[in-house]
C-alpha positions as CSV (number, residue, x, y, z in Angstrom):
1,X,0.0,0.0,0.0
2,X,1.5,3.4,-0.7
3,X,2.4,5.1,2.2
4,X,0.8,8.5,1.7
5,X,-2.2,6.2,0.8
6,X,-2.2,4.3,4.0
7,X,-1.6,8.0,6.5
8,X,-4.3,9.7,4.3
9,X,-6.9,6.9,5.0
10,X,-5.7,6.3,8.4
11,X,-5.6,9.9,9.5
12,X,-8.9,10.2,7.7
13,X,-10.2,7.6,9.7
14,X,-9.1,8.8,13.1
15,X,-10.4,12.6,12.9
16,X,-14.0,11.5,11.7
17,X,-14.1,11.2,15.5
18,X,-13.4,15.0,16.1
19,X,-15.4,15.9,13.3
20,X,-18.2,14.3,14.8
21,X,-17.5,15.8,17.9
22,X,-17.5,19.0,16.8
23,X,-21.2,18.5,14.7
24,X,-22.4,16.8,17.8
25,X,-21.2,19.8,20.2
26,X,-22.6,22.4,17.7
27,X,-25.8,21.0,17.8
28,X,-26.3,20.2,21.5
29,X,-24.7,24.1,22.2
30,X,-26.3,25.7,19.2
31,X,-28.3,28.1,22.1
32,X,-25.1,29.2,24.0
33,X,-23.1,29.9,21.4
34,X,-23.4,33.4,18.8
35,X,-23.9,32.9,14.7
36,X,-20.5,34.4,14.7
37,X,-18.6,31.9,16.9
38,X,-20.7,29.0,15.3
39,X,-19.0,29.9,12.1
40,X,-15.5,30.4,13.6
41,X,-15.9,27.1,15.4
42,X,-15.6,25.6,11.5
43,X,-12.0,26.3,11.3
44,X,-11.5,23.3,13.6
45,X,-12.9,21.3,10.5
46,X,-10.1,22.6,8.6
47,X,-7.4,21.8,11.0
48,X,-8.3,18.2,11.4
49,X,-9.2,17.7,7.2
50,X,-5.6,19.4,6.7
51,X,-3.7,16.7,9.3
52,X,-2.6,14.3,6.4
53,X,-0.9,16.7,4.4
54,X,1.3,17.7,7.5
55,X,4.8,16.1,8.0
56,X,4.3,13.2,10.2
57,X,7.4,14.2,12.4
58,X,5.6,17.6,12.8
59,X,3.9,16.4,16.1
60,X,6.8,14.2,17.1
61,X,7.9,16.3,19.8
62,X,4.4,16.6,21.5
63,X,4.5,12.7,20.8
64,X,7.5,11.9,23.0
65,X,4.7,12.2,26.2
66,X,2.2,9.8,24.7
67,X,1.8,6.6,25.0
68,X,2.8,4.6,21.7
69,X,0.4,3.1,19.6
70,X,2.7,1.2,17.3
71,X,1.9,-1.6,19.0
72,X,-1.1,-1.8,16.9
73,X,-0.8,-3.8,13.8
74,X,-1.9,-2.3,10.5
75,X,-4.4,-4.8,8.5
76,X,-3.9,-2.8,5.6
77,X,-0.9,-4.1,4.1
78,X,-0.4,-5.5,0.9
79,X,-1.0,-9.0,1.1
80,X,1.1,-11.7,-0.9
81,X,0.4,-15.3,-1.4
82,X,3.1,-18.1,-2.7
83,X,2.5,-19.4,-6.1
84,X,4.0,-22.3,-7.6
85,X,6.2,-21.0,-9.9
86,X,9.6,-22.1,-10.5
87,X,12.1,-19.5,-10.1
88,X,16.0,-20.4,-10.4
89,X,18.3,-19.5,-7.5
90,X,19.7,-15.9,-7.2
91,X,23.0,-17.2,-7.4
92,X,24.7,-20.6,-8.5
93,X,27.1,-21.5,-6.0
94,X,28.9,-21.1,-2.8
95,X,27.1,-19.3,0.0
96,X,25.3,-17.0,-1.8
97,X,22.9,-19.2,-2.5
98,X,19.7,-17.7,-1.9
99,X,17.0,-19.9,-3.5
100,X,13.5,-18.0,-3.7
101,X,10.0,-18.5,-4.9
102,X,8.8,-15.0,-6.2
103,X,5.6,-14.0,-4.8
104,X,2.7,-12.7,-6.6
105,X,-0.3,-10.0,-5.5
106,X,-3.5,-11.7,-4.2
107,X,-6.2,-9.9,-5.2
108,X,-6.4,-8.3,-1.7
109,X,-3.2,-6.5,-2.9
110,X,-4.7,-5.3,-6.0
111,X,-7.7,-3.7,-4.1
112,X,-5.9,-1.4,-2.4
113,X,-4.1,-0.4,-6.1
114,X,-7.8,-0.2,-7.5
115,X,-8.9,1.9,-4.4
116,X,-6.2,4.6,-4.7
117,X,-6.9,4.6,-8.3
118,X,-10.5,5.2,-7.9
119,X,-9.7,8.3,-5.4
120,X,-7.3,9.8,-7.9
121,X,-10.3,9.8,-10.8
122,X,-12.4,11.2,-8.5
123,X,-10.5,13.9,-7.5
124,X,-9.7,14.4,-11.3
125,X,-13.7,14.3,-12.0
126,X,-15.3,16.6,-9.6
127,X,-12.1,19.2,-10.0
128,X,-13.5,19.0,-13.6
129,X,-17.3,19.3,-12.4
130,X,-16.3,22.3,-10.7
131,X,-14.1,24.0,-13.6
132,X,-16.8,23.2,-15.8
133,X,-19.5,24.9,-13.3
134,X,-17.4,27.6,-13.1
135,X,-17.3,28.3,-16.6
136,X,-20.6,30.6,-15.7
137,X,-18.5,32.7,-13.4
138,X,-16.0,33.4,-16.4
139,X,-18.9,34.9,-18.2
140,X,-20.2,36.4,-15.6
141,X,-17.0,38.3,-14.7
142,X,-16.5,39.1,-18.8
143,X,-20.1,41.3,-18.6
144,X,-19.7,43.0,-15.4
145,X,-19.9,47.0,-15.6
146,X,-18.2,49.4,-13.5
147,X,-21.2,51.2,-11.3
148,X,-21.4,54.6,-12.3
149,X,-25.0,55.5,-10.6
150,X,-24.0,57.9,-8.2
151,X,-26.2,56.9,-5.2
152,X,-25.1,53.5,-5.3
153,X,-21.5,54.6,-5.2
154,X,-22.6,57.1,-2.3
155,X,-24.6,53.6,-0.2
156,X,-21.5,51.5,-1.1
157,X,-19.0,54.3,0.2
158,X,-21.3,54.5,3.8
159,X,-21.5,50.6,4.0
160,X,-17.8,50.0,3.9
161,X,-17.5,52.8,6.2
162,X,-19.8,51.0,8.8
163,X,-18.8,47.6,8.7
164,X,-15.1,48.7,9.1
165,X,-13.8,47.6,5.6
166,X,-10.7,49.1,4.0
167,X,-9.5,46.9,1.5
168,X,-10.2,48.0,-2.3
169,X,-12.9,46.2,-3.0
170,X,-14.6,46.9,-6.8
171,X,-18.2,47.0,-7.3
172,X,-20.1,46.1,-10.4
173,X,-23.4,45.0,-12.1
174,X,-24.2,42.2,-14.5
175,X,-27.3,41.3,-16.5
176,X,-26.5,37.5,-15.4
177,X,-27.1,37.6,-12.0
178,X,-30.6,38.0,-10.1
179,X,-29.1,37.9,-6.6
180,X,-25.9,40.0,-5.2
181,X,-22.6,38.0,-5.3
182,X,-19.3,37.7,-4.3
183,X,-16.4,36.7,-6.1
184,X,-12.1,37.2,-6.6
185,X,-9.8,35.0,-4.3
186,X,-7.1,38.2,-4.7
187,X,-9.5,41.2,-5.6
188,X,-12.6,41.2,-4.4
189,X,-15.3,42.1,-6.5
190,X,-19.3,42.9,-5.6
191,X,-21.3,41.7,-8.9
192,X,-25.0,43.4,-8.2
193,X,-27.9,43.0,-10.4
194,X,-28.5,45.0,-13.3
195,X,-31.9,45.8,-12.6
196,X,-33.3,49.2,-10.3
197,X,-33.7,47.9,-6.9
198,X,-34.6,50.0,-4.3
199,X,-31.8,52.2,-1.8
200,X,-32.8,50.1,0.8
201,X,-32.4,47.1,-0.8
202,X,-29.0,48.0,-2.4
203,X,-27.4,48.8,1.1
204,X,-28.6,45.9,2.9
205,X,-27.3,43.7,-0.2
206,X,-24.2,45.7,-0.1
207,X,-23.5,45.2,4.0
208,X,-24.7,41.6,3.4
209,X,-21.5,41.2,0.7
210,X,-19.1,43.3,2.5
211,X,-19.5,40.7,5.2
212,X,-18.5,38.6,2.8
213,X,-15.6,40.3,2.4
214,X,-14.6,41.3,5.9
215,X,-14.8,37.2,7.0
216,X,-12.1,36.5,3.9
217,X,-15.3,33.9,3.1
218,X,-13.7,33.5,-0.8
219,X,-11.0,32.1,0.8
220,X,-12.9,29.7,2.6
221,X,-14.7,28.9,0.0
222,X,-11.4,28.1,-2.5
223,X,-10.5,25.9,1.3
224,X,-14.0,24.4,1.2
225,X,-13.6,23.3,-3.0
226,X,-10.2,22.0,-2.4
227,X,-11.1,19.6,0.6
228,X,-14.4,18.3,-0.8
229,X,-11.9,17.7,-4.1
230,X,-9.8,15.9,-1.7
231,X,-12.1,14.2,0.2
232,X,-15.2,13.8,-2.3
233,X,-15.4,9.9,-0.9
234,X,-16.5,11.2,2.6
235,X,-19.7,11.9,3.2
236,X,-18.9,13.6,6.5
237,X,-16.8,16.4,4.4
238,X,-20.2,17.2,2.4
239,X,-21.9,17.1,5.9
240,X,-20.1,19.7,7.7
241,X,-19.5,22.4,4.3
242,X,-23.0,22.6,4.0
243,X,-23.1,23.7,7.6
244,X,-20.5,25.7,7.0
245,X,-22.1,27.5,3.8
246,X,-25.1,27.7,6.0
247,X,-23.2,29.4,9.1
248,X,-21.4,31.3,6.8
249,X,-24.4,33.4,5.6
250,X,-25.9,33.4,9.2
251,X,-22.9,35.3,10.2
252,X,-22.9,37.7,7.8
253,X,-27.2,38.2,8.1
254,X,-25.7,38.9,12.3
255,X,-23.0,41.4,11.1
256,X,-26.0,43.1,9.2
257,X,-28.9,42.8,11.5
258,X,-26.8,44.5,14.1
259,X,-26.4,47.8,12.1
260,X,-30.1,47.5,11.5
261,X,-32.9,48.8,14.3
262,X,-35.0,45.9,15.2
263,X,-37.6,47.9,13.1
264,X,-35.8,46.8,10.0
265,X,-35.0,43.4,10.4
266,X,-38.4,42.5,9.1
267,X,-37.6,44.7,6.1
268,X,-33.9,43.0,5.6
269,X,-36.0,39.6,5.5
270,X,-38.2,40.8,2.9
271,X,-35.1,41.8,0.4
272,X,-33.9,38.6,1.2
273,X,-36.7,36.6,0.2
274,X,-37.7,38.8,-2.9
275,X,-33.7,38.0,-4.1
276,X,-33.9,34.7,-4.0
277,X,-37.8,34.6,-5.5
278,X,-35.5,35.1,-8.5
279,X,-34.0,32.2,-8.7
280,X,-35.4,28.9,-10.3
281,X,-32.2,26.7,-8.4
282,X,-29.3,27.8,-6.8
283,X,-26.4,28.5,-8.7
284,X,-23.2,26.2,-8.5
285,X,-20.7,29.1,-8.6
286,X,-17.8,27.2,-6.7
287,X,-15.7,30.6,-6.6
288,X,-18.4,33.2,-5.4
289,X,-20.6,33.5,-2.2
290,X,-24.0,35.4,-2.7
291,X,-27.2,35.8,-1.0
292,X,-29.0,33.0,-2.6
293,X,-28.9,29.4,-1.2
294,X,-31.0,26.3,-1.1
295,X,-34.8,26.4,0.4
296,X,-34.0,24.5,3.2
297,X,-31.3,27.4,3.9
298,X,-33.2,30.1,3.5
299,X,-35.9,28.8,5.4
300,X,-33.3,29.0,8.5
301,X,-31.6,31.9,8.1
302,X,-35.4,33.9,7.5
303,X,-36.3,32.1,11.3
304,X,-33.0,33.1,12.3
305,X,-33.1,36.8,11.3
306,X,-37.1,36.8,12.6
307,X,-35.7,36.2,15.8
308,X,-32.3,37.6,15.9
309,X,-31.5,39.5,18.9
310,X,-28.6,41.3,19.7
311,X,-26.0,39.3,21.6
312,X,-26.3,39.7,25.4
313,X,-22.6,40.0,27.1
314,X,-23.3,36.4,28.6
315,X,-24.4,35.1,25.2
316,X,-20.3,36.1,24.0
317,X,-19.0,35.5,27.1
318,X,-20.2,31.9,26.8
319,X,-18.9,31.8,23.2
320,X,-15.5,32.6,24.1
321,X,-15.7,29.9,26.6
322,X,-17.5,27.0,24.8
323,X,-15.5,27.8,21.4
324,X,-12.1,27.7,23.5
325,X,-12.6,24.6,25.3
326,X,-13.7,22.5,22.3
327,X,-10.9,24.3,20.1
328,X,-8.7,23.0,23.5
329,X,-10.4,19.3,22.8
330,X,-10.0,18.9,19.0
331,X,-6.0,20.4,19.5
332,X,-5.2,18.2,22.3
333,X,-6.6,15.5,20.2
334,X,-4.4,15.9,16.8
335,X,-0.9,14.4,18.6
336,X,-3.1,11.1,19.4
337,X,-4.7,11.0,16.0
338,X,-1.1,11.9,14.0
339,X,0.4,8.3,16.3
340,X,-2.7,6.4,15.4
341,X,-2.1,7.2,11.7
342,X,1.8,6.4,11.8
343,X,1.1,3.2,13.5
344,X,1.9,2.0,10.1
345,X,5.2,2.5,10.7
346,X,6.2,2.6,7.0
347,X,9.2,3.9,7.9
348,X,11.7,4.2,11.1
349,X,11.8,6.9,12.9
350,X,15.9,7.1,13.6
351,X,18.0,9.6,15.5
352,X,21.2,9.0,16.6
353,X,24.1,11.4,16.8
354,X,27.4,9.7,15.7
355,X,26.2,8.9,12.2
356,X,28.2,9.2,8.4
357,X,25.6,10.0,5.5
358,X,28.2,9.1,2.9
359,X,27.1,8.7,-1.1
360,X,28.3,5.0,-2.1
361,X,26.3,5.2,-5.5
362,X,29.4,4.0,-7.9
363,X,29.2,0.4,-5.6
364,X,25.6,0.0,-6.9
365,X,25.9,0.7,-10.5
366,X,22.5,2.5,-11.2
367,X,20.6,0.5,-9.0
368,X,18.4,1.6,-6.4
369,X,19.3,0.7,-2.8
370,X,20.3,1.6,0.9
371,X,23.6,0.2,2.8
372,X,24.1,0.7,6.4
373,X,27.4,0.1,8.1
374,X,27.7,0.2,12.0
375,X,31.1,0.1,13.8
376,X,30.7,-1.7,17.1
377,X,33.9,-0.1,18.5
378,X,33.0,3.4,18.3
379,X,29.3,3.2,17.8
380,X,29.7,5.2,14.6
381,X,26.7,4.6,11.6
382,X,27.7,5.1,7.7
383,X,24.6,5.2,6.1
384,X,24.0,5.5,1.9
385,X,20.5,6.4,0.6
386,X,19.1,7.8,4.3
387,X,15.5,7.7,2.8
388,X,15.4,4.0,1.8
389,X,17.4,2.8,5.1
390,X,14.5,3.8,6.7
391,X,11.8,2.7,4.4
392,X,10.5,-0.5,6.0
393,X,10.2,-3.1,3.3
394,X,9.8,-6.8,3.3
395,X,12.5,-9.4,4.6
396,X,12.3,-11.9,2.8
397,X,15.1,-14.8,3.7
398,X,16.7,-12.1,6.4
399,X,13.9,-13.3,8.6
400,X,14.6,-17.1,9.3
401,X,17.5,-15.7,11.6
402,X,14.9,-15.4,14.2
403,X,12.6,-17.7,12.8
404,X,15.4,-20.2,13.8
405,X,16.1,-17.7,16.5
406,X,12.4,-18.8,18.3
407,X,12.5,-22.2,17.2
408,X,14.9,-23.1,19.6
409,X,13.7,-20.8,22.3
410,X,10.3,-22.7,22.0
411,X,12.6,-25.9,22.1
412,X,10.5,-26.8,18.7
413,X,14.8,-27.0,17.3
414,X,17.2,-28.3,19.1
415,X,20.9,-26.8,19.5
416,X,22.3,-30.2,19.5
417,X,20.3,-32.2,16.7
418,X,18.4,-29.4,14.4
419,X,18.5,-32.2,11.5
420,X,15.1,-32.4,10.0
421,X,13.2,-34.6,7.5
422,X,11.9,-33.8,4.1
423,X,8.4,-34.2,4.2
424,X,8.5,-35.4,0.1
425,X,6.9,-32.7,-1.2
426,X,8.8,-31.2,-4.5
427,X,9.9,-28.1,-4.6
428,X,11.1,-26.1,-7.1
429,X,14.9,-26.5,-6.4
430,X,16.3,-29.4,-5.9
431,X,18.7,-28.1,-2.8
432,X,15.5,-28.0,-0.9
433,X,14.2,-31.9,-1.9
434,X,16.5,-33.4,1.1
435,X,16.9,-33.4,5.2
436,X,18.9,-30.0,6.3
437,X,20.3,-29.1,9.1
438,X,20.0,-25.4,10.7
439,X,23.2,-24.4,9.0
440,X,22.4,-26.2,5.5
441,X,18.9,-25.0,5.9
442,X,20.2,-21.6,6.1
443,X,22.7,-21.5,3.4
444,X,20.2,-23.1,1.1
445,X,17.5,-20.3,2.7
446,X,15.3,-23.3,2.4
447,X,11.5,-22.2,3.2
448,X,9.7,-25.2,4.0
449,X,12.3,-25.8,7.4
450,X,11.4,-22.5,8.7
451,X,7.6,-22.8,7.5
452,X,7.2,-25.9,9.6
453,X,8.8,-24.1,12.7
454,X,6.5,-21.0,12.7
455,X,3.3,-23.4,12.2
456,X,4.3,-25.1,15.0
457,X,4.7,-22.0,17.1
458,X,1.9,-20.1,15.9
459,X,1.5,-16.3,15.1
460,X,0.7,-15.5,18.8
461,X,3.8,-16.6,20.0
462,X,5.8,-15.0,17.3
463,X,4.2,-12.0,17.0
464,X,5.1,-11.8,21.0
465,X,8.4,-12.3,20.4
466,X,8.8,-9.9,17.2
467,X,6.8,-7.1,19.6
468,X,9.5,-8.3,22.3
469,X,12.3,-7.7,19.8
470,X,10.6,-4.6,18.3
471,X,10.8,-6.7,14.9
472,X,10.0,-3.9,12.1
473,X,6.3,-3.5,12.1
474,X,5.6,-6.8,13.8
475,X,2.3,-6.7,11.4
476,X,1.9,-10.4,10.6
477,X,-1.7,-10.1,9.4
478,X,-0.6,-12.2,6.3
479,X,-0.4,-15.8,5.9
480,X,1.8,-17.7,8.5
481,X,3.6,-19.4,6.2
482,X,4.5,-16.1,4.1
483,X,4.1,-13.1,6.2
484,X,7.3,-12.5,5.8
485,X,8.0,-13.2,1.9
486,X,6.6,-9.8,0.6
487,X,3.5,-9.8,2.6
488,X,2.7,-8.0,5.7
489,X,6.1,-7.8,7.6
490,X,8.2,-5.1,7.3
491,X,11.7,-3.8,8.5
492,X,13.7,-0.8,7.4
493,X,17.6,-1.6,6.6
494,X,18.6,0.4,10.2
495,X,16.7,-1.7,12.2
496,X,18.2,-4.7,11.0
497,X,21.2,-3.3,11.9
498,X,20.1,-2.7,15.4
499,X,18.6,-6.1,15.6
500,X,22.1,-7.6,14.3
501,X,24.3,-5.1,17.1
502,X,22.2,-7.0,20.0
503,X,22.1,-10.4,18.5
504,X,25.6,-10.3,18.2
505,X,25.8,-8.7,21.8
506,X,23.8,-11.4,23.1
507,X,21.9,-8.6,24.3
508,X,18.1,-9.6,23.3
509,X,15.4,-12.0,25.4
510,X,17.0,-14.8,23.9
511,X,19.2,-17.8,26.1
512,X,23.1,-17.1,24.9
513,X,23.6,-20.8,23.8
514,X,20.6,-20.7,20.9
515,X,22.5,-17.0,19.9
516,X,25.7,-18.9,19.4
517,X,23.8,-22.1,17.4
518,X,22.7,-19.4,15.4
519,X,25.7,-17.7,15.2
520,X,27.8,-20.7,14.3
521,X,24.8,-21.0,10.9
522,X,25.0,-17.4,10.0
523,X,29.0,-17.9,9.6
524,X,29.7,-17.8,6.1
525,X,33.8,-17.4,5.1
526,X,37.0,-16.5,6.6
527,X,40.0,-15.0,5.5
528,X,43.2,-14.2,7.2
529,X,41.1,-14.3,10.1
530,X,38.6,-12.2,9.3
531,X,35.1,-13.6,9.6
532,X,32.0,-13.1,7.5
533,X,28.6,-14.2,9.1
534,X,25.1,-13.0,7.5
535,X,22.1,-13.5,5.5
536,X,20.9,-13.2,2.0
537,X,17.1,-12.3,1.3
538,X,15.8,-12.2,-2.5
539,X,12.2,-11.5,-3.3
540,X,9.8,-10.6,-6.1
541,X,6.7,-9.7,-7.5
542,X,4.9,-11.4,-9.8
543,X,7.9,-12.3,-12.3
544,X,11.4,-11.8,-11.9
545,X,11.7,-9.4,-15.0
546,X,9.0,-6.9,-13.2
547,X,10.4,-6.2,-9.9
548,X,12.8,-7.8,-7.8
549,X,14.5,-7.2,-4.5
550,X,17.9,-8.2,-2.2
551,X,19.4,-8.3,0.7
552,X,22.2,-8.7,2.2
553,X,22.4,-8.3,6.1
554,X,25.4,-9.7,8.5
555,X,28.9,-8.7,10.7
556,X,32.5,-8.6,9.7
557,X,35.1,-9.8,12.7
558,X,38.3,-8.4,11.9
559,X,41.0,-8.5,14.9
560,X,39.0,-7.4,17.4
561,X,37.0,-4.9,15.2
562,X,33.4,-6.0,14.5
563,X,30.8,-3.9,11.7
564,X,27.3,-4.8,11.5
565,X,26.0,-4.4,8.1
566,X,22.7,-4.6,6.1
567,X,22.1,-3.8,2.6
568,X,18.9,-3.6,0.7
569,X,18.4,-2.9,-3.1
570,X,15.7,-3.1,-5.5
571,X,15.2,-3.0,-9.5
572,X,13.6,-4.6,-12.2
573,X,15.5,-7.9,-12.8
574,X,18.9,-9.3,-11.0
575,X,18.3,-7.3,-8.1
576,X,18.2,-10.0,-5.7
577,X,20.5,-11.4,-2.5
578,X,23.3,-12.5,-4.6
579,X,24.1,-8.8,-5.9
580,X,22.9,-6.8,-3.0
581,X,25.8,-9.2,-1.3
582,X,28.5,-8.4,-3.8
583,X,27.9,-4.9,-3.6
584,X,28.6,-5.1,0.1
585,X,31.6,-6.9,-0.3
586,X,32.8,-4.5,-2.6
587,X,31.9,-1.8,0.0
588,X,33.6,-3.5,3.0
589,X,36.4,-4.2,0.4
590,X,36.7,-0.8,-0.3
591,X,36.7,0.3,3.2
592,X,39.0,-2.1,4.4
593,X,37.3,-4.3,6.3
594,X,37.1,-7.8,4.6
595,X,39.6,-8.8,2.1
């Protein structure tokens, strides 16, 4: 699943909870708090719609006090199944044998493609809709006149002085409009009707639009088409803009209505009514506000403005109060709701001090990939490609180190006799068709030895043990016996790196005498006394030639000296275990640390 995919649904998800919050509060407060505040309360809809599109280490310092929730797995992950497709090994010979099966997309894997697919056309089809409606606005703005009737320059001069407006806004008339409007995102523009209307009417259209003006509503409104363009799936989003549209006009009926004696309310009612008798439907003018609206609107805002008051100093008082504390709940609830949506964890959140970003491109000749080197001795990380050595991805073969690592800590394997009998079944190499040991099993990465032990476990017991070892993403939603071959496991290049430094270390939940069975099957070479131990992992998708993916993960012991390294790399063909293993050797090499 992509990643922005995943935290846009996710975060989604978790704020419909404020959102709802927010409409339930409105409602059950409606009485205590002003038309004004009502409106301003709607900016808390925009806060938690725009919490996606913020950088997810944004919160991360507010984070630090709250409880994790990675804890929780995602179910959302792409989901692989094993087909029986031949493949040949990634390598022919020696160690770097690393025989895999390539795994293809289930059609739980594809849903997730189709899904995002389906947002992205309907975000490119209602952005159309609304270019399209807007086409009428174009027009509109090509025909509007400059007003040159002096009264109406005179009302429009006295309005803006009484509402408090200074800005330059221009004023107009158009023979396609029946009701006032307002319209320009950078240069605001009053469109009134080309036909007489009385003084009266004019000013209390003109106080009604300068209102308009005054709130910045355009703006909102260009905020309002851009999240229901974003979220056009989510029927909450059309829920609360059309309260919003309707608040919006009942705040600016309040700003007018309170330069009005009560005597003319009735009067302001009347204009507002014989408008919109104008209009057969309202108008779908996605860049302009106006004094039109839908009847079930306008039947609201007439009962409002029949029994509009003047807001009492307790009436402001409690929407100051009311408005702060549930601006106070929806804010306190954003750092919760940005964890929920990374518990993901697509990708490692790393910090350490004593680390070398250092560009070893030429070792991988074009291909993509991530190499991370960590010196034991002086605790200093070189890392290549920062972004993908975080990026947690599937690990493939990597994974039977503690696959093996549990077996014998469940005493399913035992240290001294970890022989174990083919079964009969044929598989696709012919390395595989035999009894292994733990240390042939792992050199010949052969799946069905470390199958058996994890259906023997089960995945409650090794999903305790990867949340124990903080494994990844310790999501093993996918099928037992591939959860780990491109499924729903995932660990980021670092983190194996980590895991390695307290294998090695001896330093994990694990008894010291399975460690050093394991060690003694990880060990791979030795030269001069230098000694190579580690694990090749090669995956892909579908076919070979479409996508495949290596890696290379181990320690170097060199006089004293020991590096931890892991390598990842990823391409369209060849890009499996065996190369992501010679380009660390040529690395380490290079660096001088195995010959």
């Amino acid at each position: 699943m992509n990643p922005f995919f995943a935290h846009f649904m996710v975060t989604t998800f978790a704020s419909s909870f404020g959102i709802l919050f927010i409409l339930l509060a409105k409602k059950l407060l409606k009485s205590h708090i002003s038309a004004r505040w009502q409106y301003n309360l709607n900016l808390l809809f925009f806060i938690l719609l725009a919490l996606p599109f913020i950088p997810r280490n944004f919160f991360s310092s507010i984070s630090l006090s709250i409880p994790r929730l990675d804890r929780l797995q995602a179910t959302y992950a792409n989901t692989t199944t094993i087909t029986g497709v031949a493949a040949v090994p990634a390598y022919d010979g020696g160690w770097l044998q690393d025989f895999a099966i390539p795994t293809a997309y289930s059609e739980s894997g594809y849903i997730w493609l189709v899904l995002m697919g389906i947002w992205i056309a309907g975000m490119i089809i209602l952005a159309t809709v609304m270019l399209f409606c807007n086409r009428n606005l174009r027009l509109i703005k090509e025909s509007v006149k400059p007003v040159k009737d002096k009264e109406i320059l005179s009302i429009f001069s006295r309005c803006k002085a009484e509402i408090g407006v200074k800005n330059n806004i221009l004023l107009g008339s158009s023979i396609l409009v029946k009701t006032p409007m307002t319209t320009g995102f950078f240069q605001s523009l009053i469109v009134l009707p080309s036909e007489k209307i009385s003084p009266s009417s004019t000013r209390y259209a003109i106080l009604h639009e300068l209102a308009h003006c005054k709130n910045k509503d355009i703006q909102v409104n260009g905020l309002i088409c851009l999240f229901q363009i974003l979220y056009w799936f989510n029927p909450l989003v059309y829920l609360i803009f059309k309260q919003t549209r309707l608040d919006r006009e009942l705040a600016c009926d309040a700003s007018v209505l309170d330069m009005l004696p009560k005597t003319l309310h009735t009067d302001y009612g009347t204009t507002l009514l014989n408008f919109v008798s104008t209009l057969s439907r309202p108008s779908l003018l996605f860049g302009a506000t106006g004094m039109g609206g839908s009847k079930p609107q306008i039947i609201q805002r007439v009962k409002h403005i029949a029994s509009y008051s003047t807001d009492t100093a307790l009436l402001k008082a409690k929407s100051i109060c009311l408005s702060t504390l549930m601006g106070l709940i929806v804010l306190c609830q954003i750092p919760l709701i940005s964890v929920l949506a990374n518990s993901d964890d697509s990708r490692f959140h790393f910090q350490a001090n004593n680390v070398l970003y250092k560009d070893l491109s030429p070792f991988f000749d074009g291909i993509e990939g991530g190499f991370v080197l960590y010196d034991l001795e002086t605790g200093l990380y070189t890392i290549h490609n920062r972004d993908m050595c975080v990026t947690r991805v599937s690990p493939f073969s990597t994974y039977k180190i503690f696959s093996a690592l549990i077996a014998l800590e469940q005493g399913v394997l035992e240290a001294d006799n970890t022989l174990r009998e083919w079964d009969g079944t044929i598989h696709p190499f012919e390395a595989w068709n035999q009894d292994h040991s733990l240390i042939s099993a792992m050199r010949n990465s052969v799946n069905w030895y470390f199958q058996d032990f994890d259906k023997m476990i089960g995945i409650e017991t090794l999903h305790y043990y990867l949340t124990r070892l903080s494994y990844g993403n310790r999501n093993l939603s996918g099928d037992i016996a591939s959860f780990w071959n491109g499924s729903s496991l995932r660990i980021s290049p670092l983190e194996q790196v980590i895991l390695l430094r307290y294998f090695y270390q001896n330093n994990t939940i694990f008894e010291a005498k399975h460690v050093n069975t394991l060690k003694d099957a990880l060990r791979l070479s030795e030269r001069d006394g230098v000694m190579l131990s580690g694990k090749t992992g090669t995956g892909s998708v579908n076919d070979w030639a479409t996508s495949s993916y290596g890696w290379f993960i181990g320690y170097v012991e060199n006089d004293g000296r020991t590096s931890i390294f892991a390598t990842y790399i990823q391409g369209e063909e060849n890009a499996g275990g065996s190369m992501a293993a010679q380009i660390t050797l040529s690395i380490l090499e290079d660096k001088g640390i195995y010959p």
